[in-house]
LOTI-987845 format. One record per residue (C-alpha): residue number from 1; residue in three letters; chain; x, y, z negated. Coordinates in steps of 0.05 Angstrom, whole numbers, plus 5000, padded with zeros to 4 digits. Layout:
BEGIN
  pos  code  unit     X     Y     Z
  NUM   ALA     A     X     Y     Z
...
END
This chain:
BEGIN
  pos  code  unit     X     Y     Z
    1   UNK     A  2343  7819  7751
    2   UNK     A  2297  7796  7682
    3   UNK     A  2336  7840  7641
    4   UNK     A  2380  7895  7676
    5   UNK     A  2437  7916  7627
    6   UNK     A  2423  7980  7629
    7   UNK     A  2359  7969  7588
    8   UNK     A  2377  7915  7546
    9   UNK     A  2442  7941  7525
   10   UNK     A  2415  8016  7512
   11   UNK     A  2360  7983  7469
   12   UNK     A  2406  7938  7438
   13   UNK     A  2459  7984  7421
   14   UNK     A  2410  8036  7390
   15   UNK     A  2386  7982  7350
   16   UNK     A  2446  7963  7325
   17   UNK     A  2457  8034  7301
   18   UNK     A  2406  8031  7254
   19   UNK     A  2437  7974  7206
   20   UNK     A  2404  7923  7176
   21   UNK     A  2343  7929  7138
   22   UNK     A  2289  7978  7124
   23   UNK     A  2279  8030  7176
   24   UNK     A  2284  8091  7157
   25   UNK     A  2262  8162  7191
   26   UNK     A  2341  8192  7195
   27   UNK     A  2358  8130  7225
   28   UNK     A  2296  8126  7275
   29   UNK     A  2308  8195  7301
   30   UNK     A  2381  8199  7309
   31   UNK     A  2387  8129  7352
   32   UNK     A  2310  8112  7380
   33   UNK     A  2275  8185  7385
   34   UNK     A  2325  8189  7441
   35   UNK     A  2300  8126  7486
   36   UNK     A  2238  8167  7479
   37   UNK     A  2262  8238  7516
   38   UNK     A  2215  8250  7566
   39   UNK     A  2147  8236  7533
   40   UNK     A  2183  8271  7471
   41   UNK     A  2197  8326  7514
   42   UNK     A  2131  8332  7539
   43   UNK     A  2090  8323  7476
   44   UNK     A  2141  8375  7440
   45   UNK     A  2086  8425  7417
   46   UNK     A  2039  8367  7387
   47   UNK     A  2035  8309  7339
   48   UNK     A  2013  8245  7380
   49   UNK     A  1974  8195  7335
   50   UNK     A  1947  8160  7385
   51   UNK     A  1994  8104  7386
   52   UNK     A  1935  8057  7373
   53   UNK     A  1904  8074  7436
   54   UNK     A  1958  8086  7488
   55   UNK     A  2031  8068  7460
   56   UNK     A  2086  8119  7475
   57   UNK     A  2132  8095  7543
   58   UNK     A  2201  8093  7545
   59   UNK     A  2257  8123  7585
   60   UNK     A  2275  8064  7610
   61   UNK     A  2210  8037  7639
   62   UNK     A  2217  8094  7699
   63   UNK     A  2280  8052  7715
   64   UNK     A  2256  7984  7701
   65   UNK     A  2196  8002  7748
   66   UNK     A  2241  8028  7805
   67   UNK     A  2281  7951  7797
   68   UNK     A  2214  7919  7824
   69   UNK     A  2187  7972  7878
   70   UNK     A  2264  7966  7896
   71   UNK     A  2263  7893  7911
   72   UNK     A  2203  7900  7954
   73   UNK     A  2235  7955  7990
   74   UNK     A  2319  7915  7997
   75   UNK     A  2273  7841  8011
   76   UNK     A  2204  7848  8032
   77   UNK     A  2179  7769  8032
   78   UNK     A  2237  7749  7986
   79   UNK     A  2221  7808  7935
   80   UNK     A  2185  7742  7902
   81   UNK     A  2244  7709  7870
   82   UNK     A  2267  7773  7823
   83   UNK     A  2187  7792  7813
   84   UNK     A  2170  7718  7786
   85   UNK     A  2236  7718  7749
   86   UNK     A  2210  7782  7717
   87   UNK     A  2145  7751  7705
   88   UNK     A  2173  7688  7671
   89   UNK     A  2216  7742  7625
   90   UNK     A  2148  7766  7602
   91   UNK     A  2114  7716  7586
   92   UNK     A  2183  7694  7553
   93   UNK     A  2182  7757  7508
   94   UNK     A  2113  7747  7495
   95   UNK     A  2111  7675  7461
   96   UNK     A  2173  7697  7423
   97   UNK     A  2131  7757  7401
   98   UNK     A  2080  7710  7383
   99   UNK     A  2115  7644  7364
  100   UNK     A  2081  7609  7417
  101   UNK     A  2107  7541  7422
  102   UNK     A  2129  7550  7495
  103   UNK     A  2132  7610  7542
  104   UNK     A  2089  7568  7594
  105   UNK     A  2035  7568  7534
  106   UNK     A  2021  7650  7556
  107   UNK     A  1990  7653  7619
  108   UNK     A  1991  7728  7657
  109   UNK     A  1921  7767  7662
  110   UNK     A  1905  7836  7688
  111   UNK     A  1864  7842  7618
  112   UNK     A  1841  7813  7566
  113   UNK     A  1776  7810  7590
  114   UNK     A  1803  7767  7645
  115   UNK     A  1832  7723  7601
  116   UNK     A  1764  7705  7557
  117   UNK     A  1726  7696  7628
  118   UNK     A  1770  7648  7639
  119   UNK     A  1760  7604  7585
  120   UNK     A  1687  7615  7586
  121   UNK     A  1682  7582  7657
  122   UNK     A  1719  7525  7627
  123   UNK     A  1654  7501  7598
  124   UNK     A  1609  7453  7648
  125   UNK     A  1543  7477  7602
  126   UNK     A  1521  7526  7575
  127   UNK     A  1579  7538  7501
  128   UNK     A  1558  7561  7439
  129   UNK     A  1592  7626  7422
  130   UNK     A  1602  7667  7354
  131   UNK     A  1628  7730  7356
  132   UNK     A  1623  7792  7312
  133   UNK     A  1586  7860  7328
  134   UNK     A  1660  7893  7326
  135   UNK     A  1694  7858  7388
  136   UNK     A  1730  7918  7433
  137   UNK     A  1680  7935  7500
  138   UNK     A  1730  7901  7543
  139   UNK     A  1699  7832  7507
  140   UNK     A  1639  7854  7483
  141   UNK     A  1611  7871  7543
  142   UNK     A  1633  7807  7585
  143   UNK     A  1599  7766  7533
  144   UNK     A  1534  7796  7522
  145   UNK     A  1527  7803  7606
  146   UNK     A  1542  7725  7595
  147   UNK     A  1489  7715  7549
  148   UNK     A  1441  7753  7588
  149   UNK     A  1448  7713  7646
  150   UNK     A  1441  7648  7608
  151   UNK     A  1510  7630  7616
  152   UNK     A  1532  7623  7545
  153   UNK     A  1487  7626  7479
  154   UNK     A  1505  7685  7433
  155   UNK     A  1506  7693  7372
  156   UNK     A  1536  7766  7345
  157   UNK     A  1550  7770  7270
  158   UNK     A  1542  7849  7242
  159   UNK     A  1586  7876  7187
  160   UNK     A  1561  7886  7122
  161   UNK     A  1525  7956  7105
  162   UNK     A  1555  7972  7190
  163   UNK     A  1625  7971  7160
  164   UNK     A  1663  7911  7146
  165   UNK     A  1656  7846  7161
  166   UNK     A  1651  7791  7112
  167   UNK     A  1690  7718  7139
  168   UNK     A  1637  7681  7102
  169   UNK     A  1586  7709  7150
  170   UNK     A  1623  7693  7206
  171   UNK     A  1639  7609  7180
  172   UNK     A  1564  7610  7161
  173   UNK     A  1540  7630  7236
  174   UNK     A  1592  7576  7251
  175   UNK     A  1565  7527  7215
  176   UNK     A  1497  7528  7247
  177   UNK     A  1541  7501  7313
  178   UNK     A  1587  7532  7357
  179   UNK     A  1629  7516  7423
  180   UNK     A  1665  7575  7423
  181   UNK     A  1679  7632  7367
  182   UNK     A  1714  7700  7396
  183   UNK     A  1740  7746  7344
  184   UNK     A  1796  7803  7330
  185   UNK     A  1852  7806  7283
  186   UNK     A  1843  7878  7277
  187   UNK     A  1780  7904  7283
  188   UNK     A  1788  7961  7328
  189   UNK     A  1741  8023  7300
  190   UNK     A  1754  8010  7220
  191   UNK     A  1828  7971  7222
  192   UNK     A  1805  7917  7188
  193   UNK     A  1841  7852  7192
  194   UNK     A  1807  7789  7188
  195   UNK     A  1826  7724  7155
  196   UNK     A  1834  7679  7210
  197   UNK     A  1847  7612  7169
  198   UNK     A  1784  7606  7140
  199   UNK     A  1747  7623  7213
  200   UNK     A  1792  7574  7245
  201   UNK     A  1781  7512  7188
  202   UNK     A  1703  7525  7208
  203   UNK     A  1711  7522  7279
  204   UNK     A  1743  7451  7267
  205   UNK     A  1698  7419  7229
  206   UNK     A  1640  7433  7275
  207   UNK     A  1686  7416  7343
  208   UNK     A  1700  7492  7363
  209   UNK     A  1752  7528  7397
  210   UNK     A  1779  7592  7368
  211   UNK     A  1797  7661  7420
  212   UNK     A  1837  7707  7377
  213   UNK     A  1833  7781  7408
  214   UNK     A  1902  7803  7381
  215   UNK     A  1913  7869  7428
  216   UNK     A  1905  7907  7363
  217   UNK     A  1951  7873  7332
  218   UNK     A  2006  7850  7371
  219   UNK     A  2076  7893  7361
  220   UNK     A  2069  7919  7298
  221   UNK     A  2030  7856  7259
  222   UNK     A  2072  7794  7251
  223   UNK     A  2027  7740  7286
  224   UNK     A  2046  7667  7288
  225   UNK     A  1995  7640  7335
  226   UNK     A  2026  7561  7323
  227   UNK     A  2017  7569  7250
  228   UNK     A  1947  7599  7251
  229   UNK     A  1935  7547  7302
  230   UNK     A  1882  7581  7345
  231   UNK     A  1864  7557  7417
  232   UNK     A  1871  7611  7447
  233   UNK     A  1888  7686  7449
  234   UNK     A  1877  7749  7494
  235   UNK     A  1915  7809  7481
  236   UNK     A  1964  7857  7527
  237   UNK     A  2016  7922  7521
  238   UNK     A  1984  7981  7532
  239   UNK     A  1990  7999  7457
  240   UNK     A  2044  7974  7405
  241   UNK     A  2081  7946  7461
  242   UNK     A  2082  8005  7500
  243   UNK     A  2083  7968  7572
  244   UNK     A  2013  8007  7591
  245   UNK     A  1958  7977  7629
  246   UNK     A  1959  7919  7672
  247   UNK     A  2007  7875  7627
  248   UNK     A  1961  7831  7599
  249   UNK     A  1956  7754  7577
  250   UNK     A  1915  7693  7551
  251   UNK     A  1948  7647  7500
  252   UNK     A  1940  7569  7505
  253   UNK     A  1957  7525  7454
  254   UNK     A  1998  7471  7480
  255   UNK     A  1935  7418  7460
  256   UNK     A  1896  7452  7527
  257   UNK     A  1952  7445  7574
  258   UNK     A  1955  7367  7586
  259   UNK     A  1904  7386  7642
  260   UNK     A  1845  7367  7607
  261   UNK     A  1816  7440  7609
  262   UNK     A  1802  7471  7674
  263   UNK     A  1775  7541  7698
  264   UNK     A  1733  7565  7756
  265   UNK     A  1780  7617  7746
  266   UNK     A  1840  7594  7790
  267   UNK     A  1870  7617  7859
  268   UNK     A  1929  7597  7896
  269   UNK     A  1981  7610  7844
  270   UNK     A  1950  7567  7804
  271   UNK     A  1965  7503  7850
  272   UNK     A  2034  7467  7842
  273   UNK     A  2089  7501  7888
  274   UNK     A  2043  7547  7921
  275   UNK     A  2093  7568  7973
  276   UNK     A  2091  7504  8004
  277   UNK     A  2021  7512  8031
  278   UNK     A  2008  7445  8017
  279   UNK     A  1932  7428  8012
  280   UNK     A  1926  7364  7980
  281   UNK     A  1851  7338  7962
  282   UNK     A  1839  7355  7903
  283   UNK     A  1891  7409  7890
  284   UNK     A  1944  7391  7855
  285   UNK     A  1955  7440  7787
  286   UNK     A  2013  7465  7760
  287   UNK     A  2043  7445  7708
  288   UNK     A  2024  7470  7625
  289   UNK     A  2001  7540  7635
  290   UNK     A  2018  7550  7705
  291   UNK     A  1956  7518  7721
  292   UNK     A  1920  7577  7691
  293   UNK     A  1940  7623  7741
  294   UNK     A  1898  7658  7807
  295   UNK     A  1908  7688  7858
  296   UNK     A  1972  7739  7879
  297   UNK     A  1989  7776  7817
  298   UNK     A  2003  7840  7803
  299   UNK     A  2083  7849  7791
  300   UNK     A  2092  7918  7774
  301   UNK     A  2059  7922  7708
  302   UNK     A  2109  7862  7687
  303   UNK     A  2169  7906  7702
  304   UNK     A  2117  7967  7669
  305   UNK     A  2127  7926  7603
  306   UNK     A  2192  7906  7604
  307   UNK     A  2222  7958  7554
  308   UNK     A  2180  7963  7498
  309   UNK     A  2179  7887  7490
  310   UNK     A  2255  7893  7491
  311   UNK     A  2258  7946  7430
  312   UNK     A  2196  7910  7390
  313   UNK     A  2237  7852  7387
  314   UNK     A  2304  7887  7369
  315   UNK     A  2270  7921  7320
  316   UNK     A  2229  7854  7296
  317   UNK     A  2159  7862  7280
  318   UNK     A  2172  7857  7206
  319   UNK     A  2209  7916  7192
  320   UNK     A  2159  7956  7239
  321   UNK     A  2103  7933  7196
  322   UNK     A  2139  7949  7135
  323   UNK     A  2148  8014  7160
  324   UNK     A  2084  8029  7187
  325   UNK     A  2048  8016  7124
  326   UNK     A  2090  8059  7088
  327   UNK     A  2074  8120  7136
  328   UNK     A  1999  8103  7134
  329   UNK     A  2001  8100  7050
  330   UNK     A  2038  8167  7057
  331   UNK     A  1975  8200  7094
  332   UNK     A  1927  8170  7056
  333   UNK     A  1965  8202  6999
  334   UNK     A  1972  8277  7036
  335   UNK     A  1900  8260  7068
  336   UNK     A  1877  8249  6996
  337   UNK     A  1913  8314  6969
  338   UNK     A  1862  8356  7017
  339   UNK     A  1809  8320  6992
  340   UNK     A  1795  8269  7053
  341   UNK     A  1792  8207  7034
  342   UNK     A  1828  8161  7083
  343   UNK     A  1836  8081  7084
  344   UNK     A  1903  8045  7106
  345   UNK     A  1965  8016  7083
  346   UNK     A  1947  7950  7061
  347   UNK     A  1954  7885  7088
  348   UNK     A  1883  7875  7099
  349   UNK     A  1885  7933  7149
  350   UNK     A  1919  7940  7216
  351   UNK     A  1965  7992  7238
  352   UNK     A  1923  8055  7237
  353   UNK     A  1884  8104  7185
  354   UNK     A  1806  8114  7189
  355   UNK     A  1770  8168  7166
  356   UNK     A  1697  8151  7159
  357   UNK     A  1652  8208  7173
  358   UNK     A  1583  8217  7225
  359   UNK     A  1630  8278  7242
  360   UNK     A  1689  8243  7266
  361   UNK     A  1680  8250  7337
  362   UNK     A  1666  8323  7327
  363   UNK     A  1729  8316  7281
  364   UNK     A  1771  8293  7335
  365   UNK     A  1763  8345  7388
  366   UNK     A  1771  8401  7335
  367   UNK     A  1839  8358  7327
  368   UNK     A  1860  8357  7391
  369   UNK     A  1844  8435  7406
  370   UNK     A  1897  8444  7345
  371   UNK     A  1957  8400  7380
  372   UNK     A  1939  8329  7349
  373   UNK     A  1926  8277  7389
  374   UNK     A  1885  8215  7367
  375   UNK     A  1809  8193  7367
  376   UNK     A  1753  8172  7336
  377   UNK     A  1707  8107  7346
  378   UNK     A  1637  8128  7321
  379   UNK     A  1645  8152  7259
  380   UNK     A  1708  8128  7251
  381   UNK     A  1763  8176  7253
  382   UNK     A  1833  8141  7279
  383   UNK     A  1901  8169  7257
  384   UNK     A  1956  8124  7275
  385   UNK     A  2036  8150  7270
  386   UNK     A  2089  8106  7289
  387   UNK     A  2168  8096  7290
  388   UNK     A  2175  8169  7321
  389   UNK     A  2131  8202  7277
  390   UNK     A  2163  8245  7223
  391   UNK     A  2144  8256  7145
  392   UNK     A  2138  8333  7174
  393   UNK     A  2087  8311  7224
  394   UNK     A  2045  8270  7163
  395   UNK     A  2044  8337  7122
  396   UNK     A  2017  8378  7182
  397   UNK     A  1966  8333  7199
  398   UNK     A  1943  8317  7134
  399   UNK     A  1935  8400  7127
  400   UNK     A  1893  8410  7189
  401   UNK     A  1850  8353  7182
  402   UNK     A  1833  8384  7106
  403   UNK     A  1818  8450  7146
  404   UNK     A  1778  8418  7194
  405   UNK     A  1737  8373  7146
  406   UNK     A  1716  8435  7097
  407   UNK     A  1701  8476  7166
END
């Protein structure tokens, strides 16, 4: 029940259609737009750039939803054995996603603040943490309520001029000792993207552990977790991967999962064969990630992200990049053609346009009163289009927000 055909062999067959490689917007609308009726249907009147935020659902997951409600409602107790199957899929889809070494190495969270608490109550005293002024709320907040109740020593590195941040300041705050150093791939307000080697190669020498927040990139970056070799990662699908809240996830590398690392972060899900009801003193863990686990899951959000993990893999993250920076240099270009000046469409950036402006809030809502949905952070303004966005669509936008700016 991990894959209905239904799904899989809609996705797969649309897919197909498109031919091997780049995608193109013809292609896009006559065999994907279509997995994409209702919201399409819905939105008809107004361009949604918000894909950074809240990533557009698919047909399908209405169906793949109704699979696990319906095993609850055909099996009641035994409901378990298609909801963990569904479960395993994820995290399956999610290391491939990923190239995680091993699906067990991507443990299920509710978010990905759940997942950093977690390793954070894997220390016995009180860890050393970096981390950078531009870490999302959902971290940012957990660690500086950590650090003010002595439970971990922070240290928060600011971007240069309030804008970007410079790696060098981050290995430097590093070097003066760390047990712990959080970052992002993509920094969520300005899109930047941060080189991770250099972070990582600092972390080592003074003994640290790396947490990669990837939720911003994940879907529509190519990230090799094994190859970067981070220790861990926290990320989920409410945006590129279009699965919407719930469907979250902390990354282990396979180093922390010879039970040397333990949480007070566990439950009964966590213990080996937990529907034995065995009680052994002390508990006995299971095995690799498994371990990592609490108490009764959430299902439904697993089933919630089903599709759009299916159709980010058929597409392969590589063409969708390829693709999305060529729609963001093609703003920038319109943007730039209205006199805005826009940034985006380099590697160095993730998968959205900013705007920089103290009016981009302001910006925003004058947007969305004119049919364009996106958002600002501060005073960064956030356009992000995405495989159903249309070349029209860039050339409307690109007009209002010119209006709106000389307003």
């Amino acid at each position: 029940m991990n894959a209905p055909a239904a799904s899989a062999e809609s996705i797969e067959a649309a897919v197909l259609a498109l031919g091997p490689g780049p995608l193109t917007e013809a292609a896009l609308q006559a065999e994907i737009a279509p997995l994409f009726s209702r919201v399409s249907a819905a939105f008809r009147d107004r361009v949604y750039l918000a894909n950074h935020s809240l990533g557009r659902p698919m047909d399908a997951m209405d169906d793949d939803i109704r699979e696990g409600t319906g095993a609850w409602f055909a099996h009641m107790g035994a409901a378990w054995v298609p909801w963990e199957a569904e479960v395993t899929a994820f995290r399956t889809r999610l290391a491939r996603l990923m190239n995680a070494a091993r699906p067990d190495c991507v443990v299920p969270k509710t978010s990905a603040g759940q997942g950093l608490r977690a390793i954070l109550n894997a220390y016995d005293d009180v860890p050393r943490v970096v981390t950078t002024r531009g870490e999302f709320d959902s971290l940012d907040v957990i660690l500086r309520e950590y650090a003010r109740r002595g439970r971990i020593a922070l240290t928060i590195v600011e971007a240069r001029a309030g804008r970007l941040f410079e790696p060098g300041d981050i290995v430097a705050a590093i070097d003066k000792g760390a047990d712990l150093v959080v970052v992002s791939d993509v920094i969520f307000n300005s899109g930047q993207r941060l080189e991770v080697h250099g972070i990582v190669a600092a972390a080592r020498r003074c003994r640290a552990k790396v947490l990669l927040d990837v939720y911003h990139a994940l879907g529509v970056v190519p990230l090799d977790v094994s190859e970067s070799d981070v220790d861990f990662a926290v990320g989920g699908s409410y945006k590129y991967l279009r699965g919407g809240p719930g469907a979250c996830f902390l990354y282990l590398h396979p180093r922390h999962l010879d039970g040397s690392l333990r949480t007070l972060d566990t439950g009964w899900f966590a213990k080996r064969e937990p529907f034995t009801y065995r009680r052994p003193e002390p508990p006995q863990w299971g095995e690799g990630g498994d371990a990592f686990l609490e108490s009764t899951p959430p299902v439904l959000p697993f089933f919630q992200a089903r599709a759009g993990q299916l159709l980010t893999l058929a597409l392969g993250v590589a063409r969708v990049r390829a693709f999305s920076l060529a729609q963001q240099r093609r703003i920038v270009e319109l943007l730039a053609r209205n006199g805005v000046v826009a940034e985006g469409g380099r590697e160095d950036r993730g998968a959205f346009v900013v705007i920089e402006d103290e009016r981009a809030e302001a910006w925003a809502s004058a947007l969305h009163a004119k049919g364009i949905i996106t958002d600002a952070r501060g005073r960064f303004l956030r356009l992000c289009p995405d495989v159903l966005t249309t070349e029209a669509e860039l050339v409307h936008v690109a007009d209002v927000v010119g209006e709106v700016a000389a307003a």
